[in-house]
N, C-alpha and C positions, 0 to 999 in steps of 0.2 A: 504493500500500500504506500510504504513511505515516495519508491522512487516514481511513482505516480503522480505525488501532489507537487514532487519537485519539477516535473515534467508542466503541469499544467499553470503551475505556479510559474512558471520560464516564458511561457504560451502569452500571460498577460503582460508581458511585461513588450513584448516585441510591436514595436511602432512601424505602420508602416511609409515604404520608401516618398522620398518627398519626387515631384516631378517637377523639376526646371526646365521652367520656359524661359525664351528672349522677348524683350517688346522693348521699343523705341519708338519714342514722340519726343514731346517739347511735356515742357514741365508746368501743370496749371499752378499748383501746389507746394510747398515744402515747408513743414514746419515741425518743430520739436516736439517731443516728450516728456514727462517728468525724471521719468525713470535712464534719461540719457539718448534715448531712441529717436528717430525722426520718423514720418510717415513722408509718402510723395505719391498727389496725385498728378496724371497724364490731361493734357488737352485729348488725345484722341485714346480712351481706354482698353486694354486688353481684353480678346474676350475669351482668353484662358483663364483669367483671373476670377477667384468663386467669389470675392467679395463683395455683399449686398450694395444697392442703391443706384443712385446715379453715376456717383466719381468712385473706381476702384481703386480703392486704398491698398498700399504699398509701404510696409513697415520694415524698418531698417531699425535692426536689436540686437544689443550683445547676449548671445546664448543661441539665436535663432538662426536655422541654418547653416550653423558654422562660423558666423561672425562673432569676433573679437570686440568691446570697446572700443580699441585701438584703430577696426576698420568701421563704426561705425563715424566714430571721430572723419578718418580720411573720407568717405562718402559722403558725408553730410558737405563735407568742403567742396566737392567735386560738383554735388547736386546745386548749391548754391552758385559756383560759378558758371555751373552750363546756365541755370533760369536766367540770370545776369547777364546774359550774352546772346542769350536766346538760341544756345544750340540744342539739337536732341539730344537727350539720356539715353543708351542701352541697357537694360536692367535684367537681369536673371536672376526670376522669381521661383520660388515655389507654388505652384499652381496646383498641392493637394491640400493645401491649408487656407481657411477665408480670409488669413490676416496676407496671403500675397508675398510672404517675407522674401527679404531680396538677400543675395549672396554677394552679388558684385557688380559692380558696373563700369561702363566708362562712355564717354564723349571723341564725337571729332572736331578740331578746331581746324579749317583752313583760311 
């Protein structure tokens, strides 16, 4: 019986795999969190993204998807100077979770 409940007990614990998508637009949105994080919404919305409403929110978080504080620090920089300039974001989200969370991104300047 024992190695049964270790077995099923293993079962819960297993999360399933995130799906990373690309999506690139211009930046309607960008604003902080308490907790250190920033969200970013798109002029033209992804529709891989499951997040409810109108604007789909796109959350940048230390813990989520592999980012660091460290990279949401650098993101948050990168997000503000593309809005500022007005180039497109490339963002690679997770698109199995509503909160959209992003891994990485970057800009082209010519």
């Amino acid at each position: 019986m024992c190695p049964l409940l270790t077995i099923c007990g293993s079962l819960n614990n297993i999360k399933p795999q995130a799906e990373g998508k690309w999506h690139t637009a211009n930046i309607k949105r960008v604003y902080p969190l308490a907790d250190g994080g920033f969200v970013i919404t798109f002029v033209t919305n992804s529709s891989h993204c499951p997040s409810g409403g109108a604007e789909k929110y796109h959350y940048v978080r230390d813990g989520k998807f592999g980012v660091t504080q460290k990279g949401v620090d650098k993101m948050y920089g990168l997000a503000l100077a593309a809005a500022a300039q007005g180039k497109k974001l490339n963002v690679y989200f997770d698109s199995s979770v509503n909160s959209c969370d992003v891994n990485r991104m970057s800009t082209v300047y010519n």
